[in-house]
matplotlib code that plots the C-alpha trace (Angstrom):
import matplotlib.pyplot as plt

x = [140.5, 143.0, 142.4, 141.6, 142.0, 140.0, 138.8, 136.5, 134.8, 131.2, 132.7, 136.5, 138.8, 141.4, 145.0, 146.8, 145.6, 147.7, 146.0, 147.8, 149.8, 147.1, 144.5, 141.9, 142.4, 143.0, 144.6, 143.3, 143.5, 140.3, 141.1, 141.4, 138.1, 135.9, 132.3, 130.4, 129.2, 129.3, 133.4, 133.1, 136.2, 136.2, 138.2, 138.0, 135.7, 133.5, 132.1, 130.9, 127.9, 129.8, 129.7, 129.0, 131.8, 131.2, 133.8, 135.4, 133.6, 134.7, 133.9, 133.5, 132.5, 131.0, 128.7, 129.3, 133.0, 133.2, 131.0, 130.7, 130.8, 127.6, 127.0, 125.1, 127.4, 126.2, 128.6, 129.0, 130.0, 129.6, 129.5, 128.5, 125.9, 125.7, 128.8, 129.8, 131.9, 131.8, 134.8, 136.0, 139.7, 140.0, 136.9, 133.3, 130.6, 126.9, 125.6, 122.3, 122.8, 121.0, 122.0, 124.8, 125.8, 124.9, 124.7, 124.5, 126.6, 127.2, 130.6, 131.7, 133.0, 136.6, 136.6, 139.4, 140.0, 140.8, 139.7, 136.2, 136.2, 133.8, 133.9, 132.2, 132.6, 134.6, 137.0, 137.2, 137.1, 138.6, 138.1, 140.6, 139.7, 139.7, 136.5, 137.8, 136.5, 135.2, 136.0, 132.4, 133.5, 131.8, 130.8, 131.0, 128.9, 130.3, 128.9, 127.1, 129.2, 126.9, 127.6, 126.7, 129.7, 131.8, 130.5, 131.0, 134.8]
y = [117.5, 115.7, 117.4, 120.4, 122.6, 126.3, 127.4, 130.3, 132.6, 134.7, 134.0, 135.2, 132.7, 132.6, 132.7, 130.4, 127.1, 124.2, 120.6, 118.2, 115.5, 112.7, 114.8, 115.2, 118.9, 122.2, 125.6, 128.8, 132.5, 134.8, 136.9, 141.1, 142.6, 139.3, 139.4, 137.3, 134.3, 130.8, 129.1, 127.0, 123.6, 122.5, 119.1, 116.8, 118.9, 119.3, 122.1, 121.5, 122.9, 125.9, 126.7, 130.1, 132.2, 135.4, 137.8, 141.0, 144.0, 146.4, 150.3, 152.2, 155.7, 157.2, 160.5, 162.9, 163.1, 164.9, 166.1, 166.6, 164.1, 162.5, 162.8, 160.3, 159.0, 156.7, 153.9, 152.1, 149.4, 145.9, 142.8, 145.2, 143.1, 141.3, 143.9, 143.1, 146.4, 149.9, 151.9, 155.7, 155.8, 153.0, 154.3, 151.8, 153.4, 152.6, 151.7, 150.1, 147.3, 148.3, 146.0, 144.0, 147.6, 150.4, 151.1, 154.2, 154.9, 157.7, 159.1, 158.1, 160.7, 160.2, 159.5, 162.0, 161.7, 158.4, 155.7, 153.8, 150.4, 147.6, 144.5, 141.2, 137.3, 136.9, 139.9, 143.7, 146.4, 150.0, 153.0, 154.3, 158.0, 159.2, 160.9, 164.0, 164.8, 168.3, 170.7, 171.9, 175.6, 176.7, 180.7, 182.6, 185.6, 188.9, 190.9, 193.8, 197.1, 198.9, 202.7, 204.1, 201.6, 203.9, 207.1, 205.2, 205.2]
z = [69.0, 66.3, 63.3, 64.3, 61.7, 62.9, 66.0, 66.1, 68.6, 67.7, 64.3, 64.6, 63.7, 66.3, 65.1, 67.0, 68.9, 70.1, 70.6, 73.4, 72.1, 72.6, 70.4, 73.6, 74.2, 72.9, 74.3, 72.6, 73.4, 72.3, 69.9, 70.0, 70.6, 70.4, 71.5, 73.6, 71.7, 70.3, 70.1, 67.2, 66.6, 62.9, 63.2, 59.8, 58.2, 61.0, 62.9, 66.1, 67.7, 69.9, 73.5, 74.5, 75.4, 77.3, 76.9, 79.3, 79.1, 77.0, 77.6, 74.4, 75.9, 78.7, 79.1, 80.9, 80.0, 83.5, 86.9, 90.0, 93.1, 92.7, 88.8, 87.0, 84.0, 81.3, 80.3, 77.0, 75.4, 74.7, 77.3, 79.9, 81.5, 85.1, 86.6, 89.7, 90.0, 89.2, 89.6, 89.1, 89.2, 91.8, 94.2, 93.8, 92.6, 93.2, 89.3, 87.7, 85.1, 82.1, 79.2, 77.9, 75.8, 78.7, 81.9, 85.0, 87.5, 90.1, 90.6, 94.1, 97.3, 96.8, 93.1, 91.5, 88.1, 86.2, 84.3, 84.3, 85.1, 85.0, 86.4, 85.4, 86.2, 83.4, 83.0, 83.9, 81.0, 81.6, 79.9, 77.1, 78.5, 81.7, 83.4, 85.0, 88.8, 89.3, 92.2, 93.2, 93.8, 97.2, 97.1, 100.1, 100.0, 101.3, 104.0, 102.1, 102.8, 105.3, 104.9, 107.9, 109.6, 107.6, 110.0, 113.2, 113.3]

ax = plt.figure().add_subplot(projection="3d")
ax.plot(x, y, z, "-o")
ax.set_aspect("equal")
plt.show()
């Protein structure tokens, strides 16, 4: 690690990185809005050959922007696969993994409206929006006016 001179991740070079005093180790942060991918250590003009670094989930958008108890919502963004976790506002959800960039859940009973959050192994992403809850409006029909009940009294 003496020597280091860049340290990169899926090809961002990460500002900052401190190496121990006896040159065996380094401490770095991922950067802002890094992907999953190969971290890459240039020491004396050499780059190494990377270990994969899989980054936090990160939601992007979500359709519907709102529904009912029980709607099916479509979530994106990127490091989305192998969630552990699902959440509306706090309440789990049931969901189906689709890909790394998408995936399905169903808004949870007791879900109100809040944020989206996913959670992986390796972080938890929430949403910049919120996805807002919908009162199902229950009807209640009327009796039909029955005109001979006017008569009677």
């Amino acid at each position: 690690m003496a020597g280091t001179t860049q340290v990169t991740f899926n090809g961002t070079v990460a500002p900052d990185f401190m190496v121990n005093a006896a040159g065996t180790s380094l401490t770095v942060a991922a950067p802002a809005g890094v992907t999953t991918g190969p971290v890459v250590v240039t020491a004396a003009g050499t780059a190494s050959n990377g270990v994969l670094y899989t980054a936090a989930p990160v939601i992007t958008a979500f359709t519907p922007a709102s529904g009912l108890i029980g709607t099916r919502v479509t979530i994106a963004g990127t490091d989305l696969n192998l969630p552990t976790r699902v959440l509306f506002n706090g309440v789990s959800a049931t969901f189906t993994a689709g890909s790394a960039t998408q995936l399905t859940a169903t808004v949870p009973v007791g879900a109100s409206t809040g944020p989206v959050q996913i959670v992986t192994a390796h972080g938890s992403g929430i949403s910049a929006a919120n996805f807002t809850v919908q009162a199902r409006c229950l009807q209640r029909q009327l009796p039909r006016p029955r005109p001979w009940a006017a008569r009677l009294r």
